[in-house]
C-alpha angles and dihedrals in degrees: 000000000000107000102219115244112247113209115209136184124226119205127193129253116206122197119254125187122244094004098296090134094057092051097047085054094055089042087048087057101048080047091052091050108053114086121259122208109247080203144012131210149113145294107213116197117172110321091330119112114203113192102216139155131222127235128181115254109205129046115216104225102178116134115268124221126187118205111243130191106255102231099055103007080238097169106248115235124209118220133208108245140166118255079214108066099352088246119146115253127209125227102248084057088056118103129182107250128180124211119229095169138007107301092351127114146184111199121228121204119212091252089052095051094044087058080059086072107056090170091060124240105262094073144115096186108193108206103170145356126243149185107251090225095063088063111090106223096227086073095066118096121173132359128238149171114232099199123184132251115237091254092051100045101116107035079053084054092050093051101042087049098049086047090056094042095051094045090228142121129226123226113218139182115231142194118199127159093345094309127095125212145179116247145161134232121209134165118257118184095311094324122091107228119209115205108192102224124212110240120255089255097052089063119096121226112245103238128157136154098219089062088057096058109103115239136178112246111185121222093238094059096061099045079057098054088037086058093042092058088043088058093049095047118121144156098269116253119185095198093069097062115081121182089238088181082065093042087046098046081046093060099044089049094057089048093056096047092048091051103258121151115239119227115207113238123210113219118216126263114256106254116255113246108223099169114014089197095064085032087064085037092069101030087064084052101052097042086052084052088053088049096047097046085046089055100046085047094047 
């Protein structure tokens, strides 16, 4: 069995009288993990200006992999080249261009996309207040803090509490890295939360012929279905959920690196539904029996 190579990476430690290199390295760590806002600007409400930063809110924990050449696991490295002549092209040679027809462009400068922006783009601009309920979740985007700057901390305080005690949340224009977007402010146990929308036109109509065949639904099967989402319903709690594909991919992973051999599993074939009604049928049955066996436990 072929043990895998594991590539590692050395650093340097250089001496430091009295200690002072061990603490550096312990004041280095505290430094690497506070959050640092990836922009700064302002909410303005009203005529109120509120100096924040903005911090990303999620962490996107699926496994990485980097393409490596087979023979040597070598990691393979893209380069920037020229459709033209294939030659590579350095970043100070790159300009933003924007295609109006096939093959055809028109160049923007810095200075020419930021007039695009006559609101500026360090701010979170509220327009108006909502409630949360009359978004459709399929506008939100991305999730981020808005934290406040140390000359902006109470007047912060004063908006996050009046949008908790409202219950609403505030629609904003935003612009961020030469791009507005819409997005929403709400307050989220002391912090104000910004979710980036997609705007109305970016959404796709669903339309699909299947959902326009006629078929016969029976009253009975959806009293059953309607039984069987009664018996899985629960107050939601994050914590029980675990992304089992990243745990997996981990083990294997420290396996692999440890020498094991990996053996391949088969997953089982999806059983074949023949009549839906008995089908919901079971599936109530088995999720009482789930009930019954947690409360006995409990």
């Amino acid at each position: 069995m072929t043990v895998p190579s594991v590539s590692t990476t050395s650093t340097q430690t250089v001496p430091v009288r009295n200690g002072l290199a061990r603490d550096w390295s312990q004041q280095r760590h505290k430094l690497d993990d506070m959050p640092r806002a990836i922009w700064k600007g302002a909410i303005n409400f009203g005529l109120v200006t509120i100096p924040v930063g903005l911090y990303t809110a999620t962490d996107n924990k699926t496994p990485k992999f980097k393409q490596l050449r087979k023979t040597d696991h070598s990691p393979i490295r893209y380069k920037r080249v020229a459709e033209a002549d294939g030659k590579e092209v350095e970043w100070d040679d790159i300009v933003k261009g924007y295609e109006f027809e096939k093959d055809r462009y028109v160049v923007f400068t810095d200075e020419e996309l930021e007039s695009a922006h006559p609101e500026g783009n360090k701010l979170v601009d509220v327009v108006q207040f909502v409630d949360e309920s009359e978004i459709d979740p399929m506008y939100y985007k991305s999730s981020y803090y808005l934290a406040p700057e140390k000359t902006g901390i109470k007047a912060y305080k004063i908006l996050e509490e009046a949008l908790e005690d409202k219950g609403r949340v505030a629609i904003a224009k935003v612009s961020i890295r030469e791009k507005q977007q819409l997005a929403t402010l709400r307050a989220n146990d002391g912090v104000i939360v910004m979710e980036t929308m997609y705007w109305p036109d970016e959404l796709r109509a669903a339309e699909f012929e299947e959902l326009e065949a006629e078929v016969e639904i029976r009253p009975e099967e959806v009293e059953m279905a309607a039984s069987l989402i009664d018996n899985l319903t629960r107050p939601f709690a994050a914590d029980d959920y675990v992304d089992r594909t990243r745990e997996a991919i981990e083990e294997l992973a420290a396996k692999k690196v440890a020498g094991e051999e990996i053996v391949a599993t088969t997953s089982p074939e999806p059983t074949k539904v023949v009549d839906l009604l008995e089908a919901l049928k079971a599936s109530v049955e088995a999720t009482k029996s789930k009930e019954t066996k947690t409360a006995k436990a409990g």
